[in-house]
N, C-alpha and C positions, 0 to 999 in steps of 0.2 A: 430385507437385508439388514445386518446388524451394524448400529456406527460401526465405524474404525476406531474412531478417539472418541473422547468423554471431554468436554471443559465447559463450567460453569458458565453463564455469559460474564459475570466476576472475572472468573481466569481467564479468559480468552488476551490473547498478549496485542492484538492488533486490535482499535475499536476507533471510532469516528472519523475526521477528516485526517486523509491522509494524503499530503501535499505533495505533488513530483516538482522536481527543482526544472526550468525551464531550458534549454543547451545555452551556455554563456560566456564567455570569454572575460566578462570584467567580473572577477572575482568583488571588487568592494558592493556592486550594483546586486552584484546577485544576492551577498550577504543580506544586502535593505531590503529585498523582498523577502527572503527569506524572515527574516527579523520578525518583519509586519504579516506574516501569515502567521507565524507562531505567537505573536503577542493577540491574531484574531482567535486562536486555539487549537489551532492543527497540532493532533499528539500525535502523527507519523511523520517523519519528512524522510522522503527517499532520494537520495542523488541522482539523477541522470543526467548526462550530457555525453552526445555521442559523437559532438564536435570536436571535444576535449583531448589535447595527447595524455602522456601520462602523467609527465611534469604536471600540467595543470589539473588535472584527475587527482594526483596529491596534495596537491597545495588548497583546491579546492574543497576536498572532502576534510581535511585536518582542519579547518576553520568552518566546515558543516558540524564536523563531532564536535568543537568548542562552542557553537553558537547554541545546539540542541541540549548540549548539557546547562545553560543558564534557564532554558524553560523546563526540564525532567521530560524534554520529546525523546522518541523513539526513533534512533536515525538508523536509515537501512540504507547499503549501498547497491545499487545497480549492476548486475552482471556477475561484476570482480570480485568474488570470496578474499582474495589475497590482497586488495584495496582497502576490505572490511577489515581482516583482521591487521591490516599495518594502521590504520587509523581507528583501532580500537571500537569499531561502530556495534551497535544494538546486533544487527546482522546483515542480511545478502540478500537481495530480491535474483532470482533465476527463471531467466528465459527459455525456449525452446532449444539454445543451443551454448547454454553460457554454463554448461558441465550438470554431473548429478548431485542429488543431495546429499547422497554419500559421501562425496570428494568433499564438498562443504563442507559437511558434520565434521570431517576428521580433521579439517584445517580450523575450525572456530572453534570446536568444541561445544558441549553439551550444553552451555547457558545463552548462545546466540541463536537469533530467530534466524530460520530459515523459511522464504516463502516462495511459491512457482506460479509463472503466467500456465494458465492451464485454457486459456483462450475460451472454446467452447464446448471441450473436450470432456466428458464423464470419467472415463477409463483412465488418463493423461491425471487427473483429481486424484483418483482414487492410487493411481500410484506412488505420486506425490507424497499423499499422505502417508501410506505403508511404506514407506522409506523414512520418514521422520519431519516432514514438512511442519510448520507451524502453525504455517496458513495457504492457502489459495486464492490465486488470484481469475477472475473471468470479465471477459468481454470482449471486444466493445460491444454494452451496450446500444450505444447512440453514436449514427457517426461523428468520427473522431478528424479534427484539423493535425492532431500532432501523427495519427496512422490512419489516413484516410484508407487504406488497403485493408483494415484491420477485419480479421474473419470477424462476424457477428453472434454475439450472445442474447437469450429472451431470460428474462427474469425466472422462468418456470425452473432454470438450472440454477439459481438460488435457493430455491425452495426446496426441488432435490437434496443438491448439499448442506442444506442446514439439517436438512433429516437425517442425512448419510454419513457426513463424514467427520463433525464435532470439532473443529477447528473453526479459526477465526476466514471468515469468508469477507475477500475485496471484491468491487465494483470497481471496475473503469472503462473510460473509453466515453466519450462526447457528452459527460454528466455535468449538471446543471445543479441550481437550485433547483428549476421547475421540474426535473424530473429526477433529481437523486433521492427524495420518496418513495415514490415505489420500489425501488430495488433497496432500501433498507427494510422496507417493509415484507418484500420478498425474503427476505434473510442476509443481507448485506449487514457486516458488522464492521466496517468502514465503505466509502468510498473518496478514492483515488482522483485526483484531478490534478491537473496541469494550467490549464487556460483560463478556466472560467475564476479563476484565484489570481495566479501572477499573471493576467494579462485585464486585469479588472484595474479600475479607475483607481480606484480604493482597493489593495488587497487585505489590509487589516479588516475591515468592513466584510468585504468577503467571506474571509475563511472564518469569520465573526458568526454570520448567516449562515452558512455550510456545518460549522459547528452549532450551533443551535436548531437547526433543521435535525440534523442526526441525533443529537440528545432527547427531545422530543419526540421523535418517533420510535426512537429504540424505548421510552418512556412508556411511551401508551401501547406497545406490544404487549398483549395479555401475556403473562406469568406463565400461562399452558404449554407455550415455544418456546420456553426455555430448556438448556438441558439441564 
């Protein structure tokens, strides 16, 4: 089968740790963790909180895009296209039921990433992508405390999609240091965490190790896997 997209691992707009915000109610607390995972190197932070009303879904995301712009991170919002684009963000992560990429595209426009949980789904990918996605997301790999219910993905559909579909491809779901290796090495061009970052003793430290895990091994991927 022929890709779908073409992007250099250069172009590729999504690439190493990429940090989900924890559900939070004290905006100043979240900000600190937040802070300390980007000063460890996370270039993605995505918003979630599904505690959140919208008041706080605002107030919180407008001090996410302020805190992401002092490091040049890549801030994505969760679900809300129309949260992304009132607080200006990189772009929109979408769920299985949080609209299509269409409705998106036409509300952020052409420079915002757009990305989709495609859980473990081939077809669900590939539609994604023939729509205009940017990236794709899969998993859980490993189970997961934040979705314990979460269907299950094997690295083999890594591999897959780095062959197929030329977009930047996430990992998530119960990833680790000890095992966010192999699914970079499978074709993972970020992975996605929650826990093992802000719920770590040290999350600068963390996402420090997470970031350097993933540099490293996207490093010593022969040149051949490229596209």
């Amino acid at each position: 089968m022929k890709r779908i997209a073409t992007h250099s691992i250069s172009e590729k707009p999504i690439r190493g740790l990429y940090a989900i915000t924890p559900d939070s109610a004290d905006t100043p607390e979240l900000l600190r963790k937040v802070r300390l995972a980007l000063q460890g190197g996370a270039r993605v932070l995505q918003y979630r909180n599904k505690a959140a009303d919208a008041t706080l879904h605002l107030q919180q995301a407008q001090a996410l895009r302020q805190l992401t712009r002092e490091f040049d991170a890549t801030f994505i919002v969760n679900d809300d296209a129309q949260l992304a684009a009132q607080v200006d963000a990189d772009g929109v992560h979408l769920g299985g039921e949080d609209g299509s990429v269409a409705a998106a595209r036409k509300l952020l426009g052409p420079r915002k990433l757009i990305g989709v949980s495609c859980y473990n789904r081939k077809q669900l990918a590939r539609e994604a992508v023939q729509a205009g996605a940017d990236y794709v997301a899969f998993g859980a790999f490993f189970p997961s405390g934040v979705k314990p219910a979460a269907v299950r993905a094997e690295p083999e559909l890594l591999q897959w999609a780095h062959r197929e579909l030329g977009v930047s491809l996430v990992a998530i779901g119960g990833i680790t240091q000890a095992n966010g290796a192999a699914l970079v090495r499978a074709g993972a061009d970020a992975l996605a965490v929650i826990s093992a970052v802000f719920d770590a003793a040290d999350i600068r430290s963390a996402a420090q190790e997470f970031s350097t895990l993933i540099s490293k091994v996207q490093h010593d991927i022969p040149q051949s896997r490229a596209f």
